[in-house]
N, C-alpha and C positions, 0 to 999 in steps of 0.2 A: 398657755390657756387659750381655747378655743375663743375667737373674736378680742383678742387680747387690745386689738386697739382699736376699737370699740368699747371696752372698758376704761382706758383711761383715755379717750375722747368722752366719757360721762363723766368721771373726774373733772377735769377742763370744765365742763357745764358748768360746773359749780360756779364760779367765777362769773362766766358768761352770764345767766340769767340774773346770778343774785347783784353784779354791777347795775347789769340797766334798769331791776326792779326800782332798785334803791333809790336813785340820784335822779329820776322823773320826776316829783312833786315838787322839787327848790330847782328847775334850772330854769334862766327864763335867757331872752335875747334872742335875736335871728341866727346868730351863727352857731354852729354844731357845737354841743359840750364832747369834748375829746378827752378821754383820758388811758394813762397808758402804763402798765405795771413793768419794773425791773422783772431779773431773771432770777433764778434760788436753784441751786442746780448740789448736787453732794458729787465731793472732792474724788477724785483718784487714789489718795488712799482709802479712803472706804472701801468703794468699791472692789478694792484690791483685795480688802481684809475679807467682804462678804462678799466676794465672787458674780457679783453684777455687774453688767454690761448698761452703759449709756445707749440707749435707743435713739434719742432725738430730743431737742429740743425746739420747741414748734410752737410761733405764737398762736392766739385763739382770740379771733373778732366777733365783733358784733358791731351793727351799724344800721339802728334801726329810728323809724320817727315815732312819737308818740302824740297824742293829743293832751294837753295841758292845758283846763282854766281855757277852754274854747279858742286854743293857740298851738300849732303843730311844732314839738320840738326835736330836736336831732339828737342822737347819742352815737357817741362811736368810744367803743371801747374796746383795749388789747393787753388780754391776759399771755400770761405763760405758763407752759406745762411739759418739766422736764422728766421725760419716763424712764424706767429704768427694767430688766428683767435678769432671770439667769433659769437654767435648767439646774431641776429637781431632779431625782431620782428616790422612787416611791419605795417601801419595803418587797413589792414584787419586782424588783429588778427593774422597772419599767423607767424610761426619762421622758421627761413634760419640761418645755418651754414653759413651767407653769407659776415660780415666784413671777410678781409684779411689786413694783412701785415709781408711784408718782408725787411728784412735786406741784403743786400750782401755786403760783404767783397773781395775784387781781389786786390792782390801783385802790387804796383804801375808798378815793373819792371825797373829798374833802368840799362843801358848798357851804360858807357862809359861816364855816368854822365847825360843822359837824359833818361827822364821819358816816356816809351813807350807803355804805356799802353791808349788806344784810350778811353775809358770808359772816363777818365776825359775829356776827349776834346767835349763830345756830351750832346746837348742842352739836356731841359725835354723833346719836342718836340718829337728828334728823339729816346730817353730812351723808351720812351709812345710807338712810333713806332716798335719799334726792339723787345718789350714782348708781342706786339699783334700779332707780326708777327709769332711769334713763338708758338701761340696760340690761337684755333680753336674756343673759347667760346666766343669770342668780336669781337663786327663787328663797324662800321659807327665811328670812333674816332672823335669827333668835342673838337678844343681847346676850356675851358670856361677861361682860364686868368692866370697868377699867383699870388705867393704872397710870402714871405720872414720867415722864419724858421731857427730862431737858431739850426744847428745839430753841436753836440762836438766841440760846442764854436766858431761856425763859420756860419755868417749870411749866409744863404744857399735859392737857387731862388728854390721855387717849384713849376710844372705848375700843373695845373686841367684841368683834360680833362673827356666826358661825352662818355660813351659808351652802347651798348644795350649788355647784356650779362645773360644767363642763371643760373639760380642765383638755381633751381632746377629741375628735373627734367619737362617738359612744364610751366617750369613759365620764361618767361623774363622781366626782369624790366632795368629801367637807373642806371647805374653805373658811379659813379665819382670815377676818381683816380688821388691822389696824387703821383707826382713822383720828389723827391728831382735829385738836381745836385750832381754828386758825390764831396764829401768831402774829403781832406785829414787828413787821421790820420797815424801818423808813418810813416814806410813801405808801408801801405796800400791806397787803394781806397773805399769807402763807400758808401752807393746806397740805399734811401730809397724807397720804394713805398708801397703806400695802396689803397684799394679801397675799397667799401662799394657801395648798394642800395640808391640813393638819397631820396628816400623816407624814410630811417632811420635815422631820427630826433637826431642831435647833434652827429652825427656821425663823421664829421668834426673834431671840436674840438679834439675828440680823437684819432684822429692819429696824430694831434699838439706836442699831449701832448705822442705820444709814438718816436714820431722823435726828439723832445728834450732832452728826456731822454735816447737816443742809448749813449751806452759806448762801448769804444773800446779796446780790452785786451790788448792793450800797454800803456792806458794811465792812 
């Protein structure tokens, strides 16, 4: 997929922004609030079964001050985002670098006994919204429904939504994306999303079977 990582560096976002929104109002003290997510990566057999490739796994910071109650605070925080791809081939013969998916991991954020991390609190809806936004290759987002997906052992709502996106240099075709609700595991917060050409037959299915099988290094 044209700019492919540039799409899941928007993924990654997710994490990034909705961490430091969150945990600014309750942090107080001179030294930095630091915080910092495990990794969530899917196993070797999967992959094996649905023919994706490990891309990388790449932490994703932020390290920004804020003003607080007329007092400057520090946040530094570091997510993770383990990507994953394989090559389609389309009913015209044609092959695209063009399935994707992504893993992110982000520190739940825990101040004072509550959980401040906003990523848990947003629908598939607005998750869908917030990676498009932050990325230039998908345009016209129409919801097609969702459906229910065991991720680390917990029955998890994923939406599907249809998009038009450049999947190679002048080619655009329909793109479905899977986008789970964030899961808790541990410490952390957890965020799947895929997407794939609709036109690549049983495509679906394997990113089922790659959002089932995410493990999380604490558990």
């Amino acid at each position: 997929m044209t700019n492919r990582r540039s799409f899941l560096r928007a993924v990654g976002a997710l994490g990034v922004a909705g961490a430091s929104a969150g945990c600014v109002g309750v942090i107080t003290g001179s030294e930095p609030a630091e915080f910092s997510s495990g990794t969530a990566t899917v196993p070797g057999s999967a992959l094996e079964e649905t023919g994706y490739e490990l891309v990388g796994v790449e932490p994703l910071e932020i390290d920004e001050t804020f003003s607080v109650a007329g007092q400057e605070r520090r946040v530094k925080v570091t997510n993770q985002l383990a990507q994953y791809d394989r090559s389609i081939t389309l009913p015209t013969g044609d092959s695209y670098q063009g399935a994707l998916f992504a893993v992110l991991t982000t520190p739940a954020i825990e101040v004072l006994g509550r959980t401040m991390n906003p990523v848990a609190e947003l629908g598939t809806g607005e998750l869908a919204r917030r990676v498009l936004a932050d990325y230039e290759g998908f345009g016209n987002l129409r919801e097609e429904g969702t459906e229910t997906v065991t991720v680390l052992g917990t029955e998890t709502e994923v939406g599907l939504f249809l998009t038009d996106a450049e999947i190679a240099a002048g080619v655009t075709t329909e793109v479905r994306i899977h986008v789970a609700e964030a899961v808790r595991a541990g410490e952390d917060f957890v965020v799947a999303i895929g997407a794939y050409p609709t036109l690549a037959s049983g495509e679906a299915d394997s990113v089922r079977t790659m959002m089932r099988a995410i493990q999380h290094g604490d558990d």
